[in-house]
NUFI-396049 format. One record per atom (N, C-alpha, C): residue in three letters; x, y, z. Coordinates in steps of 0.2 Angstrom, whole numbers, plus 5000, padded with zeros to 4 digits. Layout:
<recs>
ALAXYZ ...
</recs>
This chain:
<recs>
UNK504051604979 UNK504151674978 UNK504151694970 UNK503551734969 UNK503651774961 UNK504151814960 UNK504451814953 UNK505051844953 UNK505551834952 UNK505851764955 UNK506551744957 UNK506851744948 UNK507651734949 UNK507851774943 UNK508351714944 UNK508551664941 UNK509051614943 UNK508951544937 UNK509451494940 UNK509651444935 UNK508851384938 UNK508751334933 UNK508351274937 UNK508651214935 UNK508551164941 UNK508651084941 UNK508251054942 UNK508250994935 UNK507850964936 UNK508050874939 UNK507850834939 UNK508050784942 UNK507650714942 UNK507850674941 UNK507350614939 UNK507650554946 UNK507150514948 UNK507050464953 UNK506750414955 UNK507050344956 UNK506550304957 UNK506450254951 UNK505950244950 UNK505850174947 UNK505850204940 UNK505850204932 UNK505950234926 UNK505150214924 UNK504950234919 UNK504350214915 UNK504450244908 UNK503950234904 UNK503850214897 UNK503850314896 UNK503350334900 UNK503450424899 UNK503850474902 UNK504250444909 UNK504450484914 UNK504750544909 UNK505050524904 UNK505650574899 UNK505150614897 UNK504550604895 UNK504150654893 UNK504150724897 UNK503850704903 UNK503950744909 UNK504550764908 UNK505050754909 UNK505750814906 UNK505750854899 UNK505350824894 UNK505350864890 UNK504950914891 UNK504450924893 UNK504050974896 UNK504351004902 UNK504750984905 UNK504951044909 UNK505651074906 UNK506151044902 UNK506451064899 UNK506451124892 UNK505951094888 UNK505551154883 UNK505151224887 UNK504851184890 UNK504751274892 UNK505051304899 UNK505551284903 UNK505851304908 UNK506651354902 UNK506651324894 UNK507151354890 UNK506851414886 UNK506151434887 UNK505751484885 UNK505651544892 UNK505651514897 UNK505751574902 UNK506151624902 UNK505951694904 UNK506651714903 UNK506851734909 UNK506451734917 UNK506751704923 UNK507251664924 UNK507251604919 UNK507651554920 UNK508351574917 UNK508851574920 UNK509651584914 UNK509751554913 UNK509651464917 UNK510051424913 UNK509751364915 UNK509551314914 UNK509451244912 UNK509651184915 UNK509651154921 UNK510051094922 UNK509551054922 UNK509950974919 UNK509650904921 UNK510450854925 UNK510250824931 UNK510450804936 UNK510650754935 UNK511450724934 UNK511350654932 UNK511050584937 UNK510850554938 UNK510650514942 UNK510550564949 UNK509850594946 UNK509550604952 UNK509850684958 UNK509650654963 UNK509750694969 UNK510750674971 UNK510850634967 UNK511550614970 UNK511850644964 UNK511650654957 UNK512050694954 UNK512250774957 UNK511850794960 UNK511850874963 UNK512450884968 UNK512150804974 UNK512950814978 UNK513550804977 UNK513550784969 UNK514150754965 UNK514450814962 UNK513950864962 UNK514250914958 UNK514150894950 UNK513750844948 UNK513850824940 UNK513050834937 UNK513050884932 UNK512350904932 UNK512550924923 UNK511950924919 UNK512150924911 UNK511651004910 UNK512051004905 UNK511951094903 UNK511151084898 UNK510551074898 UNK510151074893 UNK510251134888 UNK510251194889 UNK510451224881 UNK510851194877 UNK511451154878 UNK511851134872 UNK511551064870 UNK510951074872 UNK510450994867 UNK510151024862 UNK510150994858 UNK509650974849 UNK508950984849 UNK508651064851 UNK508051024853 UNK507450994849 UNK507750944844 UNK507550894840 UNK507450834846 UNK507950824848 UNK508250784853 UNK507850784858 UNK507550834861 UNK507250864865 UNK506450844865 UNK506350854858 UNK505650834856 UNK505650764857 UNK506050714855 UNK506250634855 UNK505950624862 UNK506350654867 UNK506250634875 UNK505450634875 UNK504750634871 UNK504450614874 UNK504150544870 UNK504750514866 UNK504550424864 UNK504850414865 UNK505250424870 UNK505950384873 UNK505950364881 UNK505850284882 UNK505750264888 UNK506350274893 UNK506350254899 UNK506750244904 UNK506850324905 UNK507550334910 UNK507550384913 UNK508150414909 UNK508050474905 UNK508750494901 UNK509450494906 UNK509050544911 UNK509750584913 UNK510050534919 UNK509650454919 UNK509950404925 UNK509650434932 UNK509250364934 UNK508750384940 UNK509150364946 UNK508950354952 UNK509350334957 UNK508750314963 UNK509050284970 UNK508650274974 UNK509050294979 UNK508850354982 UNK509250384986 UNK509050424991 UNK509050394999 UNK508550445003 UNK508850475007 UNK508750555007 UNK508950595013 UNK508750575017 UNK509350575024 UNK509050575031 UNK508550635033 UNK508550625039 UNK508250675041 UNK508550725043 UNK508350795042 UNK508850845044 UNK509150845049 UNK508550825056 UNK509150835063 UNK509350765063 UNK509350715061 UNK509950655060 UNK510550685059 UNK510550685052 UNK511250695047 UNK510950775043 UNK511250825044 UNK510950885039 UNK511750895031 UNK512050835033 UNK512850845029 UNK512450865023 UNK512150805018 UNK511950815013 UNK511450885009 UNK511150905014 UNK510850965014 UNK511251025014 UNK511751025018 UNK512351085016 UNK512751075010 UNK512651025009 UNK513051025000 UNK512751024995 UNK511851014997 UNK511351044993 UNK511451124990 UNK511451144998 UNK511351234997 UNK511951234996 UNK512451214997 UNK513051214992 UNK512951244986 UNK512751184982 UNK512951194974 UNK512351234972 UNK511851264975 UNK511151304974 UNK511351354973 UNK511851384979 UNK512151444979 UNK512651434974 UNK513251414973 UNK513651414967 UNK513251434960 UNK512751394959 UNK512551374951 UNK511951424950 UNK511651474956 UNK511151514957 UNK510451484956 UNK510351414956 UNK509951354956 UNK509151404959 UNK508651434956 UNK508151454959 UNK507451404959 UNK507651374956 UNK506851304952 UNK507351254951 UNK506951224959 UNK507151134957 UNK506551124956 UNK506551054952 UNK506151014949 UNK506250934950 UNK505850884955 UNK505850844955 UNK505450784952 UNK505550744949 UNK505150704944 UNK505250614947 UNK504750604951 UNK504550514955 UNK503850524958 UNK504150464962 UNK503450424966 UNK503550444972 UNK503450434976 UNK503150414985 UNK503850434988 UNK504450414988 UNK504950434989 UNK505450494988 UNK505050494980 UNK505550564978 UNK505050614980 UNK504550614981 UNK504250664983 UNK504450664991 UNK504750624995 UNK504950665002 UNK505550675001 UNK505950674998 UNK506550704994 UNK506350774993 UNK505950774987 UNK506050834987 UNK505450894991 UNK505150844995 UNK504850905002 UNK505550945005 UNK505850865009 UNK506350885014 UNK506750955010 UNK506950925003 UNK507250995002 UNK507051065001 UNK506351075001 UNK506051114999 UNK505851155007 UNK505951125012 UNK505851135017 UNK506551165023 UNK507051135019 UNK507951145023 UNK507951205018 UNK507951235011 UNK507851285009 UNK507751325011 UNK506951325013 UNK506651375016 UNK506951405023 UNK507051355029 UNK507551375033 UNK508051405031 UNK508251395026 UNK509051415025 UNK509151475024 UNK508451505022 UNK508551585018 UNK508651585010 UNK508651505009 UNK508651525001 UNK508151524996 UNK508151584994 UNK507551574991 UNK507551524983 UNK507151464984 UNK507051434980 UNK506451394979 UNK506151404972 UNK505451374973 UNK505551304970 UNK505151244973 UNK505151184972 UNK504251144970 UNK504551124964 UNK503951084963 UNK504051014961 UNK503650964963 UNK503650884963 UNK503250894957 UNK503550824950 UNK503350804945 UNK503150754947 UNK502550724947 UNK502350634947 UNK502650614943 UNK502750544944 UNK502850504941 UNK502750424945 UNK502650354943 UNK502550324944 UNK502150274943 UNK502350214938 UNK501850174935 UNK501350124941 UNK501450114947 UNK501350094951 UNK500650144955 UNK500550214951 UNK499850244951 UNK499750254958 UNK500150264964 UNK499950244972 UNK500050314975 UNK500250364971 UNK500350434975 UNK499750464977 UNK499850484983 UNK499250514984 UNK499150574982 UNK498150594984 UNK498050654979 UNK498050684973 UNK498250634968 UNK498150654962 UNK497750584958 UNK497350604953 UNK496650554951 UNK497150484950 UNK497850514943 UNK498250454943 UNK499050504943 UNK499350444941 UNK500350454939 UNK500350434932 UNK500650494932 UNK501050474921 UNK501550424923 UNK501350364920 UNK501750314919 UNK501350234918 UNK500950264925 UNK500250194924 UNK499950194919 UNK499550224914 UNK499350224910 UNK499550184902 UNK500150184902 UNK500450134898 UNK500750104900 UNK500850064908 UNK500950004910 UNK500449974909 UNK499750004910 UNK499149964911 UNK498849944904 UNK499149974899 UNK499049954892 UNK499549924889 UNK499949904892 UNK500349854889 UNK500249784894 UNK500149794899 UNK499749734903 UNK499249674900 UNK498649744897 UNK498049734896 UNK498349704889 UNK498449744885 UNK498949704879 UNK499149654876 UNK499749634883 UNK499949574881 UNK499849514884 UNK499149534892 UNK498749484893 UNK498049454887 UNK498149484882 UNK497649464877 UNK497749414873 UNK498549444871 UNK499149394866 UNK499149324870 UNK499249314878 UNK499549274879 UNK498849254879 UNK498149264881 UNK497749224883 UNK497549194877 UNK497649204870 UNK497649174865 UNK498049114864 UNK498749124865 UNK498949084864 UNK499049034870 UNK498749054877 UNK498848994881 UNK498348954880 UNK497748964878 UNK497248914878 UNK496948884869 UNK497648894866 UNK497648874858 UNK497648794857 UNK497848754865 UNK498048664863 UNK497348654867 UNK497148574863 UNK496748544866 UNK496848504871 UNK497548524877 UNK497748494883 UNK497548564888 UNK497648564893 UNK497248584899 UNK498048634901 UNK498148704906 UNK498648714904 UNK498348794910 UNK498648804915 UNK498748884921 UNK499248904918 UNK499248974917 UNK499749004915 UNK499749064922 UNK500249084925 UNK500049134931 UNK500549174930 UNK500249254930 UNK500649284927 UNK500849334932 UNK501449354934 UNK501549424941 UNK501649494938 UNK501249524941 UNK501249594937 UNK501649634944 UNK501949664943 UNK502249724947 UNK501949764953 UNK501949774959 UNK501649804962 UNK501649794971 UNK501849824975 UNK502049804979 UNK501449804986 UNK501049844986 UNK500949904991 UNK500149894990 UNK500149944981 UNK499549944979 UNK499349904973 UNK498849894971 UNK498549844966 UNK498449854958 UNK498649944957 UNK498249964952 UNK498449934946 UNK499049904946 UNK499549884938 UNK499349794939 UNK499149774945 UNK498849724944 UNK498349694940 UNK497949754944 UNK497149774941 UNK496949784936 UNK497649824932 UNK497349834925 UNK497249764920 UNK497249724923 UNK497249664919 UNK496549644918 UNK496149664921 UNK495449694920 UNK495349724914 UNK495549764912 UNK495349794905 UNK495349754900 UNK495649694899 UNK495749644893 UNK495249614894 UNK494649604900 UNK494249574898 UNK493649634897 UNK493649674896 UNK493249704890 UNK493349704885 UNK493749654880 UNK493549634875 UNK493749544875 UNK493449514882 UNK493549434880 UNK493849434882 UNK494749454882 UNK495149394884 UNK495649394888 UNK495149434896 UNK495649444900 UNK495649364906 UNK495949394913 UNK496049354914 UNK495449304921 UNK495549234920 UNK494949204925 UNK494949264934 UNK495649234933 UNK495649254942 UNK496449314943 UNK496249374945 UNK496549414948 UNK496749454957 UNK497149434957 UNK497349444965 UNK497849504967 UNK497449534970 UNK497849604974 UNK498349604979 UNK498549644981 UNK498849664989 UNK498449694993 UNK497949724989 UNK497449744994 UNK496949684998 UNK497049634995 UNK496449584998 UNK497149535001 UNK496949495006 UNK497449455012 UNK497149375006 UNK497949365007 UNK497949315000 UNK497949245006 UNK497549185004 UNK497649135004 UNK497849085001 UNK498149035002 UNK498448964998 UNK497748924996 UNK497748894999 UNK497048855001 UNK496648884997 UNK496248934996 UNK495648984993 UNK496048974986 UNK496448994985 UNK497049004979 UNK496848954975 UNK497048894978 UNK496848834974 UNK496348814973 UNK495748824978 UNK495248804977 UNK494848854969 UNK494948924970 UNK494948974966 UNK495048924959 UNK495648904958 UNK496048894951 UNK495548824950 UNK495648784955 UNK495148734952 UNK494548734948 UNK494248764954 UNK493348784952 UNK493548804944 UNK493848844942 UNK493848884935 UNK494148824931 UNK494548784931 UNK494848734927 UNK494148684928 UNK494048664934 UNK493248614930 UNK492848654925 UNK492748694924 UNK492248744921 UNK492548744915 UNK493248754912 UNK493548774909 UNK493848724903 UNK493848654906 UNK494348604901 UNK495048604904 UNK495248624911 UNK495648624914 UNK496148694911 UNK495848734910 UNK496148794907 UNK496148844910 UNK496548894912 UNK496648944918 UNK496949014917 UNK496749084917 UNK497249114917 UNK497349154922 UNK497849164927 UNK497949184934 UNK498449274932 UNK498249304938 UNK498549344936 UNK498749384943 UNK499249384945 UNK499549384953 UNK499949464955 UNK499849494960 UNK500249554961 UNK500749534964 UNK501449554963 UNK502049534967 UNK502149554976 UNK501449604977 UNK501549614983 UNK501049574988 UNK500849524985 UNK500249504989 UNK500449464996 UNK499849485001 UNK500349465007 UNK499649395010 UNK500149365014 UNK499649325019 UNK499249355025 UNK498849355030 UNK498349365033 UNK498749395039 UNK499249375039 UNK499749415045 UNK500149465040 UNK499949485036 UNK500449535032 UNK501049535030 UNK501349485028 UNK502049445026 UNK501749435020 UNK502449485015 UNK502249455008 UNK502449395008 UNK502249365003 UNK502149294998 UNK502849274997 UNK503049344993 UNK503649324990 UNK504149324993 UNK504149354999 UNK504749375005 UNK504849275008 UNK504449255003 UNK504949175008 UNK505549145003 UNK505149194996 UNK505949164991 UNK506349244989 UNK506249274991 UNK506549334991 UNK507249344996 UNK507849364994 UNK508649354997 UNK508749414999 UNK508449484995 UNK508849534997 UNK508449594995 UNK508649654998 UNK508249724999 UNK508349774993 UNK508049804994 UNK508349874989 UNK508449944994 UNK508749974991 UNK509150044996 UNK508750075000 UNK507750045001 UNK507450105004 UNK507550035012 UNK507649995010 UNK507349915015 UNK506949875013 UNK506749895006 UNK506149845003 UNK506249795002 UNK505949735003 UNK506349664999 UNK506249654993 UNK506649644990 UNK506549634982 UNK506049574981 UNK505449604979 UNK504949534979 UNK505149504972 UNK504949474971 UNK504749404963 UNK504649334965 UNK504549314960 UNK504549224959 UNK503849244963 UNK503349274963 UNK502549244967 UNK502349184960 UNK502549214953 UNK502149174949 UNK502549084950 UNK503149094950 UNK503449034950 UNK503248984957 UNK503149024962 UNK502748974970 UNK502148954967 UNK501749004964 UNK501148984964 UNK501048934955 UNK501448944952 UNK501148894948 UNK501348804950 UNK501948804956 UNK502148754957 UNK501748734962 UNK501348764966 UNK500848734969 UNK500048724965 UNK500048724961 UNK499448704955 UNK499848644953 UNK500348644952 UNK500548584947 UNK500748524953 UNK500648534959 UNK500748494965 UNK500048454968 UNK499548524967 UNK498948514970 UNK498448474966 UNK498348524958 UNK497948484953 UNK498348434948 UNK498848444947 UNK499348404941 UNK499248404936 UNK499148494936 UNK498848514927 UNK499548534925 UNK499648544919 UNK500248594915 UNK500248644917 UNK500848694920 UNK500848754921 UNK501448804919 UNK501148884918 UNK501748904914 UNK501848974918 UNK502348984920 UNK502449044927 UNK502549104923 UNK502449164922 UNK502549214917 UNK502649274922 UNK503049324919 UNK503349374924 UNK503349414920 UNK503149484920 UNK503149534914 UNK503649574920 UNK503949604922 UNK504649604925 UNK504749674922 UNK505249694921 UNK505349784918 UNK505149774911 UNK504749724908 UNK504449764901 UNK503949804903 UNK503649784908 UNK502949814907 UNK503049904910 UNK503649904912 UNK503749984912 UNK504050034907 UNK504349974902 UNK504750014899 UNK504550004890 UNK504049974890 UNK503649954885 UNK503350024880 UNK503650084877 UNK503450114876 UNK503150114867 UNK503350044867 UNK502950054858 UNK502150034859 UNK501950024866 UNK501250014867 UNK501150084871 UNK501450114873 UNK501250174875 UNK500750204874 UNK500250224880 UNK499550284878 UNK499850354876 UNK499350384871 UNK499650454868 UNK499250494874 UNK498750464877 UNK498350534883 UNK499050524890 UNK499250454891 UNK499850464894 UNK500550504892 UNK500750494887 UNK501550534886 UNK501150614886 UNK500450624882 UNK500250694882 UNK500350734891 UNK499750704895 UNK499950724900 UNK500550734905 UNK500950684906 UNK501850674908 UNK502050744906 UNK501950764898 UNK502350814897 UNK502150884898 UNK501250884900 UNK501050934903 UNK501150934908 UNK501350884912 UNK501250884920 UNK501950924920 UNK502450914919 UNK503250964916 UNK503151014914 UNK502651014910 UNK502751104908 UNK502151164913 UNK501851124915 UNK501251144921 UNK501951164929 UNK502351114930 UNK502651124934 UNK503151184934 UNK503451194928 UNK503851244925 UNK503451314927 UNK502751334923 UNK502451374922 UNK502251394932 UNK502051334934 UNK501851364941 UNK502251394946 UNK503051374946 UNK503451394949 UNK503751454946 UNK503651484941 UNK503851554939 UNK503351594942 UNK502651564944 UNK502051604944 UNK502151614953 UNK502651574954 UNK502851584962 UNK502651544968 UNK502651474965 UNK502151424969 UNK502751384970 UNK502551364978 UNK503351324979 UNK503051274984 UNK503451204986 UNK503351154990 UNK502851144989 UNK502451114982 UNK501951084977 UNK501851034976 UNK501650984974 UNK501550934970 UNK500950944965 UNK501350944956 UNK500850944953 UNK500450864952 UNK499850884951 UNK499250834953 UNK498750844947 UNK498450754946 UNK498050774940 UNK497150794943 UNK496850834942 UNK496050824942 UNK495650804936 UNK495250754937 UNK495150734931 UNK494250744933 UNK493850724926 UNK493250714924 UNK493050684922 UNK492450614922 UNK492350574918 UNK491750594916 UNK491350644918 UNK490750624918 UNK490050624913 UNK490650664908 UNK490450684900 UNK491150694895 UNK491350614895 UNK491950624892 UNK492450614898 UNK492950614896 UNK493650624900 UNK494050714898 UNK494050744903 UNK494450794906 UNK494850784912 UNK495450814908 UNK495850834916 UNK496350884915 UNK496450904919 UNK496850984921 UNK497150984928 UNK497851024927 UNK498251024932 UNK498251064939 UNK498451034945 UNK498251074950 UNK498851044953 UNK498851094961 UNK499351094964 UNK499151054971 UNK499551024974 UNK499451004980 UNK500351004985 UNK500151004994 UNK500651014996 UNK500950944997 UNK501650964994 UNK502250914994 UNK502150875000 UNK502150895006 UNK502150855011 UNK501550765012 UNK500950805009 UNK500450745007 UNK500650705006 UNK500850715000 UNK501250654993 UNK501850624998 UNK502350654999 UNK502850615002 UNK502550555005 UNK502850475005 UNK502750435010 UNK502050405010 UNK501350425003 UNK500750405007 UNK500550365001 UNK500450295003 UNK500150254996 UNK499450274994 UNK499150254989 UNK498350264988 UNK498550194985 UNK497950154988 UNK497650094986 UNK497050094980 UNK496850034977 UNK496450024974 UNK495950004981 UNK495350034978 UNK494650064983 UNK494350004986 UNK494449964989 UNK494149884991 UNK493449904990 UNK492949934989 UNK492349924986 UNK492349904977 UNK493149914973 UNK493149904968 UNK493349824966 UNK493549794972 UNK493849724971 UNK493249674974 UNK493049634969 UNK492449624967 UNK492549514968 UNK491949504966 UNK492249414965 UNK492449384970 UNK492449394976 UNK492749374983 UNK493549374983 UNK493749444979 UNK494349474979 UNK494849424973 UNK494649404969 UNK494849374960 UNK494549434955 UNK494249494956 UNK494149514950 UNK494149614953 UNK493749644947 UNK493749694947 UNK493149734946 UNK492749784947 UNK492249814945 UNK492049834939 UNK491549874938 UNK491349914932 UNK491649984933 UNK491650014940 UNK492050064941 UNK492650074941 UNK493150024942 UNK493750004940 UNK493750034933 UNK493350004928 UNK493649984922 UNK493350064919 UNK492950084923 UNK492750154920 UNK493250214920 UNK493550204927 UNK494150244929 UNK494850234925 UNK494950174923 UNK495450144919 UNK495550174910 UNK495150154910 UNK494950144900 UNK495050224897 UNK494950254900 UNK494950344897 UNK495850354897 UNK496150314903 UNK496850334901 UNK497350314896 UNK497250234895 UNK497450194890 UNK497450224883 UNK496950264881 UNK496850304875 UNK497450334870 UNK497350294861 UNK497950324858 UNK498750294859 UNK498850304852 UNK499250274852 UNK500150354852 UNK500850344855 UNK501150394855 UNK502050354852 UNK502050344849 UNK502550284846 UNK503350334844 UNK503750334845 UNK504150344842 UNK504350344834 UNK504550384831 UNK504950394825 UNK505450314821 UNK505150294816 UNK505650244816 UNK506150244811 UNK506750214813 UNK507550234805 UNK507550134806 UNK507450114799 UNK507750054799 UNK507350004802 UNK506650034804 UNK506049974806 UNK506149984814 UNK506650024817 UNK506750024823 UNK506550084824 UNK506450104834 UNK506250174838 UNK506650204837 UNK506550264833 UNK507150334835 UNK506850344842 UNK507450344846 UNK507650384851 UNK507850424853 UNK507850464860 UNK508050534860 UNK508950514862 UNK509350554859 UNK510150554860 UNK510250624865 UNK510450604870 UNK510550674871 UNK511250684873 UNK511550734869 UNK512250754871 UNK512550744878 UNK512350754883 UNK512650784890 UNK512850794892 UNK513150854889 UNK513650904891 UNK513650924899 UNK514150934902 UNK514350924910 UNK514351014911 UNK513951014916 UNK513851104916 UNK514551114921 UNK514751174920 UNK515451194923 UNK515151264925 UNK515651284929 UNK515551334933 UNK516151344936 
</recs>
């Protein structure tokens, strides 16, 4: 609805990345220039801050402070993993939504995640409507894992994928610096989709990426595995760089890591890791070369002194894009990037229905998984490389990152 005259919430969820706070900076700078908007909230951890009633007053921020949030990693306002039921299951939590909407005059919620928060913020965007309250709701992407459907990418993957590429460069230097023989296998992040896997592909446009690269998208075998790793060690001086996605499954669809994996996270997902630790242990069983298990684990999300400047820029368009469309009377959205390669890189913002998004991974293309599912295409890397661009580094006091501080003040009513 064009028009609406009220307060906004915004709210962060899910996994954190290197830009997500960009994306609040851009929704918080220009949702404080509106003059629809009266008043300003950011949600402490999420959707559960709202039901808690604890939500921070953004006008009583510095907005010095404000400008920080977009070279300051992780999630400022504390992120969470929290699913609403369904409404005809349990609707409790959805009456104490519209609870505090109507107390606070909450007119623009704003939610900022992946795959999860966007059926977070459908469902609510959907019981609203039922409710009679008028309130317009738009989804922020976000997501290093790059798997949301509908939009070209997610602000976040672009500077995981450059710190990947990065730091797979460093290491392939320094693994292959001894004149002894020497796998190094390294597990990148990624459950579902392959994209943050993949990017380890870009390091080999300049040399010194990795031999052998393996997805979720391709059905992973042991046997192949090893025979894969050997073939490149004869070739090589018994020298290898492997490069493994944590969600990689067997041919019956059972991840990998789920045979050393003990416990779930709040959606029921099993907490995957250790692939690189199975698999270098079966190299050092099978061939009896040296091996060295490597896990880039939460740096590679939160890495933002390797940060792309096209990623933190976009993140905090995608914020103020979402601001500016919900004044303009657009609701149950998802902002979405459109992009263009094909003279230069462009992209510009558009909208798409929340309900899409909610719940729908987007893989990496299997005509782009190339090498009998070890490597990556030219189209891959086409797609890839325009993101990574620029560097967006924070401010330093004392050789170290100024950060954003943010006061937060607890809104009252």
């Amino acid at each position: 609805m064009k028009g609406l005259k009220g307060a906004c919430m915004f709210g962060q969820s899910g996994g954190p990345t290197s830009v997500i706070n960009s994306s609040a900076a851009g929704v918080f700078i220009e949702a404080l220039a509106q003059e629809n908007i009266t008043a300003v909230y950011g949600a402490a951890h999420g959707i559960r801050g709202i039901l808690h009633e604890e939500f921070y007053d953004i006008s009583k921020e510095d907005p010095n402070e404000l400008e920080l949030l977009k070279y300051t990693p992780s999630s400022a306002l504390g992120s969470v993993r929290y699913k609403l039921k369904d409404v005809g299951v349990d609707d409790t939590d959805y009456k104490r939504l519209l609870e505090v909407f109507r107390k606070y005059n909450i007119r623009y919620f704003f939610y900022n995640g992946g795959n999860d928060s966007m059926d977070t913020c459908n469902k609510i965007s959907k019981y609203m409507k039922v409710s009679g309250w008028d309130c317009n709701v738009i989804g922020v992407p976000k997501t290093i894992d790059n798997d949301l459907f509908g939009t070209d990418h997610c602000p976040g993957y672009a500077s995981a994928a450059k710190y990947i590429a990065t730091t797979l460069m460093e290491l392939n230097l320094d693994a292959k610096v001894y004149d002894t023989g020497m796998v190094a296998v390294i597990e990148i992040m990624g459950r579902n989709a392959g994209w943050l896997t993949a990017a380890a592909a870009l390091a080999g446009v300049k040399g010194l990426g990795a031999d052998l690269i393996y997805l979720p998208e391709t059905p992973f075998e042991l046997d192949k595995f090893l025979n894969d790793v050997k073939e490149v060690c004869k070739n090589n001086g018994n020298k290898c760089i492997v490069v493994v996605s944590e969600g990689i499954k067997n041919k019956e669809g059972k991840y990998v890591g789920e045979f050393a994996a003990s416990a779930t996270d709040l959606f029921g997902h099993a907490q995957l890791g250790g692939i690189a630790s199975i698999l270098a242990s079966a190299i050092k069983i099978e061939l009896g070369i040296k091996t060295r298990a490597i896990e880039f684990s939460l740096m590679q999300r939160c890495g933002a002194h390797l940060a792309s400047k096209t990623d933190v820029e976009e993140a905090f368009l995608a914020g103020e894009a979402a601001v500016k469309f919900a004044c303009d009377g657009e609701t149950d959205k998802m902002v979405i990037f459109k992009c263009d390669r094909s003279n230069g890189y462009k992209c510009e913002y558009v909208l798409m229905p929340l309900e899409l998004a909610a719940n729908t991974e987007k893989k990496v293309p299997s005509e782009w998984i190339i090498n009998n599912g070890t490597g990556l295409s030219q189209e891959f890397i086409d797609y890839a490389l325009p993101l990574i661009q620029g560097d967006a580094k924070a401010p330093l006091e004392d050789g170290l990152p100024r950060f954003a501080k943010l006061k937060k003040v607890l809104a009252t009513k």
